[in-house]
TORVEXNU-918924 format. One record per residue (C-alpha): chain; x, y, z; residue in one letter. Coordinates in nm, 4 decimals, decimal comma. Layout:
BEGIN
<"A" <X Y Z> "A">
...
This chain:
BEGIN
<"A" <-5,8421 9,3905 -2,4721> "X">
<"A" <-5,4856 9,4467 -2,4273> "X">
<"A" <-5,4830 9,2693 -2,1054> "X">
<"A" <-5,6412 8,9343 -2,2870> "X">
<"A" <-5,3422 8,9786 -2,5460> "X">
<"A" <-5,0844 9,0190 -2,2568> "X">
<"A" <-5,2484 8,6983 -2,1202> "X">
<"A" <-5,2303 8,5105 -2,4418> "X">
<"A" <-4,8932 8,6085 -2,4787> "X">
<"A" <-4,7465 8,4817 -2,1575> "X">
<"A" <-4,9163 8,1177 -2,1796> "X">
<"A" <-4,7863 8,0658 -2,5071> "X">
<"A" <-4,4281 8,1758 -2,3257> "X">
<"A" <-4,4965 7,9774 -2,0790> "X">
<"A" <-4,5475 7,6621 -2,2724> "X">
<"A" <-4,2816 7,6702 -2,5189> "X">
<"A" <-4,0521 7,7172 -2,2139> "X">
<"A" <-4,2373 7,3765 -2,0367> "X">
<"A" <-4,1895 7,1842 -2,3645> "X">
<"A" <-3,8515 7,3337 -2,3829> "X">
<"A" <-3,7503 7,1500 -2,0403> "X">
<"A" <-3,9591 6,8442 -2,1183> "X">
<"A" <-3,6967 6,8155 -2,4138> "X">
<"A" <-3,4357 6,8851 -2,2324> "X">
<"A" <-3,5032 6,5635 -1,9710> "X">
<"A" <-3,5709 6,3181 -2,2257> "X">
<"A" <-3,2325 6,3998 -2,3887> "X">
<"A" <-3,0451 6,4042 -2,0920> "X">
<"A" <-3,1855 6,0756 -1,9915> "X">
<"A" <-3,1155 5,9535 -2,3212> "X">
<"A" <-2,7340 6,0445 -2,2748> "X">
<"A" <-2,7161 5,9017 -1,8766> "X">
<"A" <-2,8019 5,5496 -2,0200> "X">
<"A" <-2,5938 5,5243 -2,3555> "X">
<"A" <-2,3218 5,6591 -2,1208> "X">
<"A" <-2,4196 5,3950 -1,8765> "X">
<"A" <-2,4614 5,1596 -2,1567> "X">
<"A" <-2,1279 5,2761 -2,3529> "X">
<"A" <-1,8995 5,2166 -1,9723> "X">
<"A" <-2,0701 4,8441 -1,9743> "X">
<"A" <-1,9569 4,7492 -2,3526> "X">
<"A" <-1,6240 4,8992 -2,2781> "X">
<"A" <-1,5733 4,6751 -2,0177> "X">
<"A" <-1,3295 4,3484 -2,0762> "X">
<"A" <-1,4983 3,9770 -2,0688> "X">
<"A" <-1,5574 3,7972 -1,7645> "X">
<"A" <-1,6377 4,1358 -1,5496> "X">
<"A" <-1,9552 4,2633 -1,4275> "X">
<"A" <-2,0733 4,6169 -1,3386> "X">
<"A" <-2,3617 4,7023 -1,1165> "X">
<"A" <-2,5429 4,9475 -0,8969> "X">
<"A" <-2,5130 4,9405 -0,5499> "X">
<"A" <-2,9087 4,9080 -0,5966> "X">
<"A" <-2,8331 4,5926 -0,7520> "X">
<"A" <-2,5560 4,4941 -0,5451> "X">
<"A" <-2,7964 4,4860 -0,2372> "X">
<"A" <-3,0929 4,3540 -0,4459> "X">
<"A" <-2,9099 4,0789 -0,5931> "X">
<"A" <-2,8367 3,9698 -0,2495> "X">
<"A" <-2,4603 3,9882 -0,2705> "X">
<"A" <-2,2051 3,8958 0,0077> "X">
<"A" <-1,8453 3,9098 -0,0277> "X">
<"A" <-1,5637 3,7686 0,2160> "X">
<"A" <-1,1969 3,8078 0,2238> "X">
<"A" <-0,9735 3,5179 0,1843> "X">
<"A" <-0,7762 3,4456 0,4827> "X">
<"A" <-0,5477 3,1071 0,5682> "X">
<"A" <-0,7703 2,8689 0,8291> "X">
<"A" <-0,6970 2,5273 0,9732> "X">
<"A" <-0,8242 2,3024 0,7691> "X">
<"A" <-0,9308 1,9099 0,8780> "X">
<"A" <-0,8986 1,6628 0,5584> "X">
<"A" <-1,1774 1,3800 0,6637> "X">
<"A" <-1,2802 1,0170 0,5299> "X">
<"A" <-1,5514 0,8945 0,5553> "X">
<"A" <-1,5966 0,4983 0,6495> "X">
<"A" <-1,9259 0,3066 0,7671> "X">
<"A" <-1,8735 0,1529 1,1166> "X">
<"A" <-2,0768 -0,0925 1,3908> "X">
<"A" <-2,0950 -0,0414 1,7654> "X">
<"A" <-2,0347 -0,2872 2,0044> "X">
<"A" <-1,9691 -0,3394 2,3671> "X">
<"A" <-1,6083 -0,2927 2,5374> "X">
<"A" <-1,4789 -0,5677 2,5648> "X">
<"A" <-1,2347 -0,4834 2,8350> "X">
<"A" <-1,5288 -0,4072 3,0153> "X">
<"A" <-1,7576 -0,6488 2,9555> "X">
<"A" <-1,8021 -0,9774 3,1392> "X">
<"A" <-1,9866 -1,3127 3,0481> "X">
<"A" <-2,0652 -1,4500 3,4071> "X">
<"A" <-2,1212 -1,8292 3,4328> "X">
<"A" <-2,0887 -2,0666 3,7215> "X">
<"A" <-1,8327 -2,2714 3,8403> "X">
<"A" <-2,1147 -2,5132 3,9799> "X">
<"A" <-2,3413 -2,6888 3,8077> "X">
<"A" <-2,7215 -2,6810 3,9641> "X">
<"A" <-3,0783 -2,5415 4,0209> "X">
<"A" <-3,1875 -2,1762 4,0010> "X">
<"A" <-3,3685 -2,0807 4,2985> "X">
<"A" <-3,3595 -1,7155 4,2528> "X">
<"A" <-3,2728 -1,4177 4,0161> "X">
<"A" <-3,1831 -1,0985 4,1815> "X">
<"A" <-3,1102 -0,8729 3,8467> "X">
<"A" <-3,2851 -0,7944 3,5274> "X">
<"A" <-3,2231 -0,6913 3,1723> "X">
<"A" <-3,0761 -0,3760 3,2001> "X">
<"A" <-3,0311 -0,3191 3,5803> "X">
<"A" <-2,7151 -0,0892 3,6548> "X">
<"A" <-2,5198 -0,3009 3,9523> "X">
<"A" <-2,2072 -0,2751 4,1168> "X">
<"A" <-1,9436 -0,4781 4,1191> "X">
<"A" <-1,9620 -0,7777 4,3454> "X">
<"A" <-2,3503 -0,7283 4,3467> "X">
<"A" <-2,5515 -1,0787 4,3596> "X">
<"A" <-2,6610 -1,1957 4,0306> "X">
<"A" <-2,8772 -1,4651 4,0986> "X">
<"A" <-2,8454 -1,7490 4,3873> "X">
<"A" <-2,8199 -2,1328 4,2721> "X">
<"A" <-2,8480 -2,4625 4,4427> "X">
<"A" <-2,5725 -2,7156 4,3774> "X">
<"A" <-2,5250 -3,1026 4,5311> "X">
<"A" <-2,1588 -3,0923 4,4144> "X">
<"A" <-2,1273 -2,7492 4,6779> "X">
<"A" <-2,2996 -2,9293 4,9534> "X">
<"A" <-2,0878 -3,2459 4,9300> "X">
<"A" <-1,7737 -3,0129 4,8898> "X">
<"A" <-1,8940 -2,8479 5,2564> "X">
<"A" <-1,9958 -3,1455 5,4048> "X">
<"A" <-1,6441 -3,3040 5,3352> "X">
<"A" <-1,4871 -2,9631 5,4557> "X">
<"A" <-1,6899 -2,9792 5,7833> "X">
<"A" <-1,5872 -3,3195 5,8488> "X">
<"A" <-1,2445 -3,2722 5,7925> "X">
<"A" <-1,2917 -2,9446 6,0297> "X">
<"A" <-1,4570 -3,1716 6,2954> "X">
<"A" <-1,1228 -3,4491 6,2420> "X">
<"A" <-0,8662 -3,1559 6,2590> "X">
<"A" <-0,9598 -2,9624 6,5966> "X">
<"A" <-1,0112 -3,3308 6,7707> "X">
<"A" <-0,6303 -3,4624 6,6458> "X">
<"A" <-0,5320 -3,0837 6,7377> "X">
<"A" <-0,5895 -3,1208 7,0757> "X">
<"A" <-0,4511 -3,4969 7,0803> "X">
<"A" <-0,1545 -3,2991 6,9755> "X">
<"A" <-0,1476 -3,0563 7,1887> "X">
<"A" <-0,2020 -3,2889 7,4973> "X">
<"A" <0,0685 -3,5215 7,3704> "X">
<"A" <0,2987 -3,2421 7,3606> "X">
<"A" <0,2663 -3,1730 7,7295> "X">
<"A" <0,2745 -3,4843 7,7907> "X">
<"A" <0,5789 -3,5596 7,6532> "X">
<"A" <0,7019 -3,2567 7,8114> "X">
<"A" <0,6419 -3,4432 8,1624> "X">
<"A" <0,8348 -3,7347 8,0246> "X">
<"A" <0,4428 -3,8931 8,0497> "X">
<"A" <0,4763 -4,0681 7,7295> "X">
<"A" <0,7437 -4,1567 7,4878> "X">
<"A" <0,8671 -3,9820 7,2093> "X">
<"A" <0,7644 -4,2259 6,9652> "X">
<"A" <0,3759 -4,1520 7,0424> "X">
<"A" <0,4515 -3,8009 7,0717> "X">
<"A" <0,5687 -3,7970 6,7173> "X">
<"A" <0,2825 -4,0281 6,6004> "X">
<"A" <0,0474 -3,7850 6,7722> "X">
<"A" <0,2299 -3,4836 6,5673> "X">
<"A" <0,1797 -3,6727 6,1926> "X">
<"A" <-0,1472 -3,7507 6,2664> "X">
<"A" <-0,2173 -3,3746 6,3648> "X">
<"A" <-0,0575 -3,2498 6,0697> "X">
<"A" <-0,2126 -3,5052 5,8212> "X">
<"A" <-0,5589 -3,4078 5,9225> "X">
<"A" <-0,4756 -3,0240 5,8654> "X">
<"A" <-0,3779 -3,1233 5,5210> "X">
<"A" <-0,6980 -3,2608 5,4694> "X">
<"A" <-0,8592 -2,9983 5,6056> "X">
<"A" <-0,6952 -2,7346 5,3744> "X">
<"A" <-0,7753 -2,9540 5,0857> "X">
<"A" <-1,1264 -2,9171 5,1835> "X">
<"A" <-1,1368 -2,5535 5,2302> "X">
<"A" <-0,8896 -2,4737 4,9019> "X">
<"A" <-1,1708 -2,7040 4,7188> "X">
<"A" <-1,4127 -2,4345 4,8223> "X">
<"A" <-1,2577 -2,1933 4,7074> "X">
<"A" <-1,2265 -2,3535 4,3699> "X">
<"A" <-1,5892 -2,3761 4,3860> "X">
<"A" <-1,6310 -2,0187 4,4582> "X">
<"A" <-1,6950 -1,9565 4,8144> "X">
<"A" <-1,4918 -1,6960 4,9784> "X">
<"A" <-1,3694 -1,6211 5,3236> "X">
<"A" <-1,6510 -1,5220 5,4890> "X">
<"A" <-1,8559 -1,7345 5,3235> "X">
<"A" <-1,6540 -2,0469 5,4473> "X">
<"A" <-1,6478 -1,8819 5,7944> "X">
<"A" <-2,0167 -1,8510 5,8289> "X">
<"A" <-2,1247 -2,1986 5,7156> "X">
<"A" <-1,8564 -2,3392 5,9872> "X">
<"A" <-1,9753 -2,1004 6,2562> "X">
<"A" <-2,3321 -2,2519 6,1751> "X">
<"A" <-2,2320 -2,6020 6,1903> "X">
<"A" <-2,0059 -2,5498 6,5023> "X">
<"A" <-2,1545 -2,7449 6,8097> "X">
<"A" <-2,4397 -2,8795 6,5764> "X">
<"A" <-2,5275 -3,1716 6,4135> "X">
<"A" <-2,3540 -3,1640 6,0102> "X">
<"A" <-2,5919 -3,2803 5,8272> "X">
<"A" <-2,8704 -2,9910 5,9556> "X">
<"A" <-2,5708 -2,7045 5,8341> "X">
<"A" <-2,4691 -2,7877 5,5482> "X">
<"A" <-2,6148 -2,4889 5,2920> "X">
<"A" <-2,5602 -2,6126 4,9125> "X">
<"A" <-2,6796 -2,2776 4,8032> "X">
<"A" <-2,4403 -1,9856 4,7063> "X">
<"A" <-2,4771 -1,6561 4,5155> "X">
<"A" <-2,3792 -1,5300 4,2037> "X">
<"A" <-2,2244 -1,2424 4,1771> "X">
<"A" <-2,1160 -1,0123 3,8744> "X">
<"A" <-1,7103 -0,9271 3,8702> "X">
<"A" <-1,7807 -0,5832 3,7475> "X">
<"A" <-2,0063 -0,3002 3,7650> "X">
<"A" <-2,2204 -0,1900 3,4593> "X">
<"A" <-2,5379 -0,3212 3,2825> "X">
<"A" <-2,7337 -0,6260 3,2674> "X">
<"A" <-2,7360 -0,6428 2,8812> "X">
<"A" <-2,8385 -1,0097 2,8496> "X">
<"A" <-3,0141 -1,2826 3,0729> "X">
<"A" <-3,0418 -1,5929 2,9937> "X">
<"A" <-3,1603 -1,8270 3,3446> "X">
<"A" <-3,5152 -1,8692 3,4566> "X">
<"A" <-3,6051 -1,9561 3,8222> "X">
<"A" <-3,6057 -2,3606 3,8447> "X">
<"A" <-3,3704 -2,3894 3,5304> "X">
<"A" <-3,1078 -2,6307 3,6098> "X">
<"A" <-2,7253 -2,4745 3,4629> "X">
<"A" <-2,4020 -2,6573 3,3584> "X">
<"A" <-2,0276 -2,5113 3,4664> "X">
<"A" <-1,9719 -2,3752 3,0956> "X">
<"A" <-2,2923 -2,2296 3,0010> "X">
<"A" <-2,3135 -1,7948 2,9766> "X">
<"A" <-2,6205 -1,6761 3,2556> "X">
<"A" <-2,5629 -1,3033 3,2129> "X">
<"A" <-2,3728 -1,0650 3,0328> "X">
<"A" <-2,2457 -0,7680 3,2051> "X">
<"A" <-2,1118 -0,4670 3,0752> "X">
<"A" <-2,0136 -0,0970 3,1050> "X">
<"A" <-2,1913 0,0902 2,8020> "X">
<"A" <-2,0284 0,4451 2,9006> "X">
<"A" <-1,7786 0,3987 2,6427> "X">
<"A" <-1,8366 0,1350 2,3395> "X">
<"A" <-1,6483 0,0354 2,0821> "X">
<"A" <-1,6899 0,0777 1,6985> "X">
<"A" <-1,5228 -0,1454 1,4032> "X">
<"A" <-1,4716 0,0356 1,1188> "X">
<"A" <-1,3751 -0,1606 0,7684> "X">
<"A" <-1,0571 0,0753 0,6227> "X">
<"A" <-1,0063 0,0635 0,2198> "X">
<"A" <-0,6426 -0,0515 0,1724> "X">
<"A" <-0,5773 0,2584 -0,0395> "X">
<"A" <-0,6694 0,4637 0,2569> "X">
<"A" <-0,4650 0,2981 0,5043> "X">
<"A" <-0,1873 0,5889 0,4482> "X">
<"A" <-0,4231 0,8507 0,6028> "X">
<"A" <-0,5600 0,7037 0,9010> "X">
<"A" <-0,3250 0,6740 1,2108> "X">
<"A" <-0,3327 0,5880 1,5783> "X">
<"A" <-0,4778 0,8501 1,7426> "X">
<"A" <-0,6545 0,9910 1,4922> "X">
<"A" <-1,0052 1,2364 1,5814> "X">
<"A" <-1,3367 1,0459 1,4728> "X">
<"A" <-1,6988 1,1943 1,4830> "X">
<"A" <-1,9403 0,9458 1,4826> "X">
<"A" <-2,2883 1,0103 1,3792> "X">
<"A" <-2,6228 0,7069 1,3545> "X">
<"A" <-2,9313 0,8417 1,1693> "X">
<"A" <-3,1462 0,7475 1,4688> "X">
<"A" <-2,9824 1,0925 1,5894> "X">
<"A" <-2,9100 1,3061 1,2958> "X">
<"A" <-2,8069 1,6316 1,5058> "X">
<"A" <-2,6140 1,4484 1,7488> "X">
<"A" <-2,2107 1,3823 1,6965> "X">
<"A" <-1,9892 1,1254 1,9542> "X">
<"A" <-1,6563 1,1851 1,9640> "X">
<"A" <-1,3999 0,9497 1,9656> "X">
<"A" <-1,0396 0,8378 1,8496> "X">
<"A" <-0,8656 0,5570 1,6681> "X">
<"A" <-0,6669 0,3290 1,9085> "X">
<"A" <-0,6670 -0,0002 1,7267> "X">
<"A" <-0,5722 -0,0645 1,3625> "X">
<"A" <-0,5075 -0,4343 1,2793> "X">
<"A" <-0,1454 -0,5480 1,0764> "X">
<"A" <-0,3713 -0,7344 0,8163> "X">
<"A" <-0,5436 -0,6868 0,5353> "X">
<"A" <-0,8589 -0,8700 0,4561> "X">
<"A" <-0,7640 -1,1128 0,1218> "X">
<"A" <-1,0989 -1,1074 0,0316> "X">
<"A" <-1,2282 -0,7595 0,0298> "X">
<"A" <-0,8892 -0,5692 0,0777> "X">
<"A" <-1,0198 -0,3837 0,3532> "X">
<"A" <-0,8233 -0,3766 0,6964> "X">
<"A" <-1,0448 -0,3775 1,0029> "X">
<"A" <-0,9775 -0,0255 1,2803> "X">
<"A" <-1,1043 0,0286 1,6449> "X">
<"A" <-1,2453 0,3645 1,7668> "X">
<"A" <-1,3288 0,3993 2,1025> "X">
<"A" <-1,6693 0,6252 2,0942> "X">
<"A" <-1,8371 0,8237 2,4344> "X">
<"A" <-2,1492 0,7226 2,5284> "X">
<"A" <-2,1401 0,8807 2,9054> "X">
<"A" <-2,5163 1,0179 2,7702> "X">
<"A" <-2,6408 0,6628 2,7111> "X">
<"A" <-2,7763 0,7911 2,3828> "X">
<"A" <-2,5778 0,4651 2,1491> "X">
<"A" <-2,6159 0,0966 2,1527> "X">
<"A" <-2,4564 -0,1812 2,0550> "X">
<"A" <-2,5018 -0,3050 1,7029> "X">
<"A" <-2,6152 0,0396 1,5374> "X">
<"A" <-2,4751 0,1082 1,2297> "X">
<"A" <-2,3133 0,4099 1,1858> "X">
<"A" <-2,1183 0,6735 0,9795> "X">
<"A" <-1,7385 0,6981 1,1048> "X">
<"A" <-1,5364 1,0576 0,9810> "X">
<"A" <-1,2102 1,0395 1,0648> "X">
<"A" <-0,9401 1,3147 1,0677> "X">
<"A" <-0,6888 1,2292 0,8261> "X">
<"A" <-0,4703 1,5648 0,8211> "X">
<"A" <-0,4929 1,9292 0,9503> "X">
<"A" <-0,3294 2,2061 0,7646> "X">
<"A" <-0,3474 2,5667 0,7046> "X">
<"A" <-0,5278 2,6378 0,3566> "X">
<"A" <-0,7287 2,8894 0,2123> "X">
<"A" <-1,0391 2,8100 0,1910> "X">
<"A" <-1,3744 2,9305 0,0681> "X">
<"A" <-1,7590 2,8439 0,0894> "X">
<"A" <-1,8926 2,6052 -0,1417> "X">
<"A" <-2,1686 2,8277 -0,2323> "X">
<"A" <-1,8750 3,0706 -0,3681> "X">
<"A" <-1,7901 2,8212 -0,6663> "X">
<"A" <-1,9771 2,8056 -0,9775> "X">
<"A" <-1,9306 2,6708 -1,2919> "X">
<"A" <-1,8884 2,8504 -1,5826> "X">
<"A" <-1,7015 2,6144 -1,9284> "X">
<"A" <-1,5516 2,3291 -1,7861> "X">
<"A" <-1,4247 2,4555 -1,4953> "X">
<"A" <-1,5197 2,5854 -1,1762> "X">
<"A" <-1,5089 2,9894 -1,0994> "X">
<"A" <-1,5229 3,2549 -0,8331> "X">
<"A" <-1,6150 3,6087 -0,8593> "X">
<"A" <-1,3301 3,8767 -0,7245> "X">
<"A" <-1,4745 4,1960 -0,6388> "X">
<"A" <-1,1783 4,4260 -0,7847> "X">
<"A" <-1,3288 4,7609 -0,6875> "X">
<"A" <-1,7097 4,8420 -0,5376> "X">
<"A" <-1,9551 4,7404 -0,7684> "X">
<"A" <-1,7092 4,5895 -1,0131> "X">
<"A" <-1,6459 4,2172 -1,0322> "X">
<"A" <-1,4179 3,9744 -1,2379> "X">
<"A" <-1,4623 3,6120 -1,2990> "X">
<"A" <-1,1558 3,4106 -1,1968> "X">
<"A" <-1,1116 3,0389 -1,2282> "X">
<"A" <-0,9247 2,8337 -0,9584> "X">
<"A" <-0,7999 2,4626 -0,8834> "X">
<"A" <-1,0528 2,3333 -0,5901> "X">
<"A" <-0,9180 2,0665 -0,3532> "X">
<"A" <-1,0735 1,8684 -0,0745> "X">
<"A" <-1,4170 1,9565 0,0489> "X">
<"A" <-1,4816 1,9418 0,3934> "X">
<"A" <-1,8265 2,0814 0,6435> "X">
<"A" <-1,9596 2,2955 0,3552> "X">
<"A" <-1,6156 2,4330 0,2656> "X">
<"A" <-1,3429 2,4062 -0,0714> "X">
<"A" <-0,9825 2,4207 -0,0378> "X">
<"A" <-0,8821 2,6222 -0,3171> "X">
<"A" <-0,5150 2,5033 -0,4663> "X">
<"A" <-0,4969 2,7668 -0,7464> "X">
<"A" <-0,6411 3,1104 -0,8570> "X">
<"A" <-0,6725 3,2923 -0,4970> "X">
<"A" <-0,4254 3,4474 -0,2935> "X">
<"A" <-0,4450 3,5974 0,0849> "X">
<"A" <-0,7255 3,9186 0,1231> "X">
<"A" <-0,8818 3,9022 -0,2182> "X">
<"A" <-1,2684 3,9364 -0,1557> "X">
<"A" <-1,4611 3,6918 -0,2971> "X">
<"A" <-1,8405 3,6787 -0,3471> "X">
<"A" <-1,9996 3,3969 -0,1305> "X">
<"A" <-2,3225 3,4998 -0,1855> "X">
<"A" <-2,5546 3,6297 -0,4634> "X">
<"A" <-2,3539 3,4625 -0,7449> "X">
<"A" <-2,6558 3,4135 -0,9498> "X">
<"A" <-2,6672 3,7438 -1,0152> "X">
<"A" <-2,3313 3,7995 -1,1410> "X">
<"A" <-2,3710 3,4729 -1,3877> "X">
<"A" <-2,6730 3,6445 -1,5170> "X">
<"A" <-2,5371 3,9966 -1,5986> "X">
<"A" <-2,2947 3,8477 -1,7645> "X">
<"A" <-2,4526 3,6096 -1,9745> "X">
<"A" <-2,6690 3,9218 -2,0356> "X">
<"A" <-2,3696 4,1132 -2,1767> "X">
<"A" <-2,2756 3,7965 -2,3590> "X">
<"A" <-2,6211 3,8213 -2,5794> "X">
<"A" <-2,5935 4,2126 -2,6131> "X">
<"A" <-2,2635 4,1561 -2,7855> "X">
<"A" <-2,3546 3,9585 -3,0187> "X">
């Protein structure tokens, strides 16, 4: 009996001292968060208190401010086109008949390389008239030389001697008008040399070759074509266009209120949206002296790599030039928000405790803001996780009211 009293006794003990301590836990919870709650309301306006729970929930990154090199860019709207300094438009000197093409849209060749080969009659009367006067030449050259000894013998008089020596020299006039014509027409050394070491010792009229080749002047691409076989051509009319396509030119159209910022020399990236993750470098090395009355806009050259063949001629693409480089602080966009009417950052003054700060932006460039006003060198600023500053604080803003 006493032993069920003792019993009673101690579980009644036992649970006043359990509710004692459940008590004791709500109240001390009770005080942890009006203390918590009581730090937050004394802090000032525009600053923000949190947890390192919620620091690394919220997603929060901070960087420190440091000076970088900064590139100020415009942007402009450009064409491509060919280089003109290397590009050739390769007609003939002769008119004629095609007879055969020996290159095709696109072909790399060398320079000198045959183009195409072309029959002319005004070539194979120009070679028949140099043969003959070839033919006349080496016959009044050895009259010459035979009246020379001649004379030497006291054989024949002087007066025949010297007639012998202008008729000599007359015919190798002629003949050097003959071979200068084909020259004019396009035949070179060899060329000449061959066609009279054919018709040497032969009849003329079975050597005489009206045909000669085209060739290109420079090495590059075939980038146009316009002869068929059998077509006949005239002296002034364009059969290919030839061109080296490793670097290409592109005109860009320059605002005149920009003119100030672009210079000789300056950096361009150029970028087509056939190839959105691809950038050509290049640099301004052409700006004209006149402004456009019309549209105000003054035309610029920029000289663009293409060594990977990737561009062509007559894309359209987007032109950034380098306009300055200087040493700014700078921050991510990302980092600015806007809060009122003007844009803000959020300074982490101490762990866990951040400030709202506005600043002056300036030029945005590749994701990031030149900041003119409101930061100074090693202040950390939150890059990141922004949204959850904004948010505890617009929290605080309804709890005060």
């Amino acid at each position: 009996m006493k032993a069920r009293i003792l019993s009673k006794r101690i579980w009644s003990i036992g649970g006043l001292v359990l509710l004692g301590l459940t008590v004791l836990a709500v109240v001390f919870k009770f005080f942890i968060s009006f203390e918590k709650k009581w730090d937050k309301e004394r802090l000032p306006p525009g600053q923000a208190q949190l947890t390192r729970e919620e620091v690394m929930c919220g997603g929060i990154e901070i960087r420190i401010v440091k000076p970088a090199p900064f590139e100020e860019k415009m942007q402009f709207v450009g064409e491509l086109g060919l280089n003109e300094e290397q590009t050739s438009r390769v007609s003939t000197r002769l008119g004629g008949r095609v007879l055969k093409i020996l290159a095709d849209y696109g072909q790399s060749i060398k320079a000198e390389q045959a183009l195409a080969v072309i029959e002319s009659v005004e070539l194979g009367q120009a070679q028949m008239a140099y043969l003959q006067s070839e033919a006349v030449y080496r016959v009044a050259q050895q009259a010459y030389e035979r009246a020379k000894l001649l004379w030497q013998e006291k054989a024949i008089s002087r007066a025949e001697y010297l007639e012998r020596q202008a008729k000599f020299e007359q015919d190798q006039a002629e003949r050097d008008y003959a071979e200068n014509r084909l020259h004019l027409l396009g035949l070179s050394e060899s060329d000449i040399a061959r066609r009279l070491k054919a018709a040497t010792g032969k009849g003329l009229r079975h050597n005489v070759d009206p045909t000669f080749v085209l060739r290109s002047p420079l090495g590059g691409k075939v980038v146009d074509r316009r002869i068929t076989p059998g077509q006949m051509v005239r002296p002034d009319e364009e059969l290919f266009i030839i061109a080296e396509t490793s670097i290409l030119w592109c005109s860009v159209q320059i605002p005149e209120k920009d003119l100030p910022l672009v210079r000789l020399g300056s950096k361009a990236i150029i970028k087509v949206n056939a190839l959105p993750h691809e950038d050509f470098a290049g640099k301004i090395d052409y700006i004209s002296v006149m402004v456009d009355k019309a549209s105000r806009m003054t035309k610029a050259r920029v000289k663009v790599d293409n060594s990977r063949d990737l561009l062509k001629a007559g894309m359209f693409v987007d032109v950034s030039v380098t306009a300055s480089v200087r040493t700014v602080c700078t921050i991510p966009e990302s980092a600015v928000i806007s809060l009122g009417d003007a844009p803000h950052v959020f300074i982490e003054q101490k762990p866990c405790l951040f400030i709202k700060r506005a600043i002056k932006p300036g030029a945005k460039m590749d994701g990031r803001v030149e900041v003119l006003e409101g930061l100074q060198d090693g202040e950390r600023v939150v890059v990141q996780g922004t949204f959850t500053l904004k948010s505890e604080l617009a929290r605080e803003s309804l709890e005060a009211e």
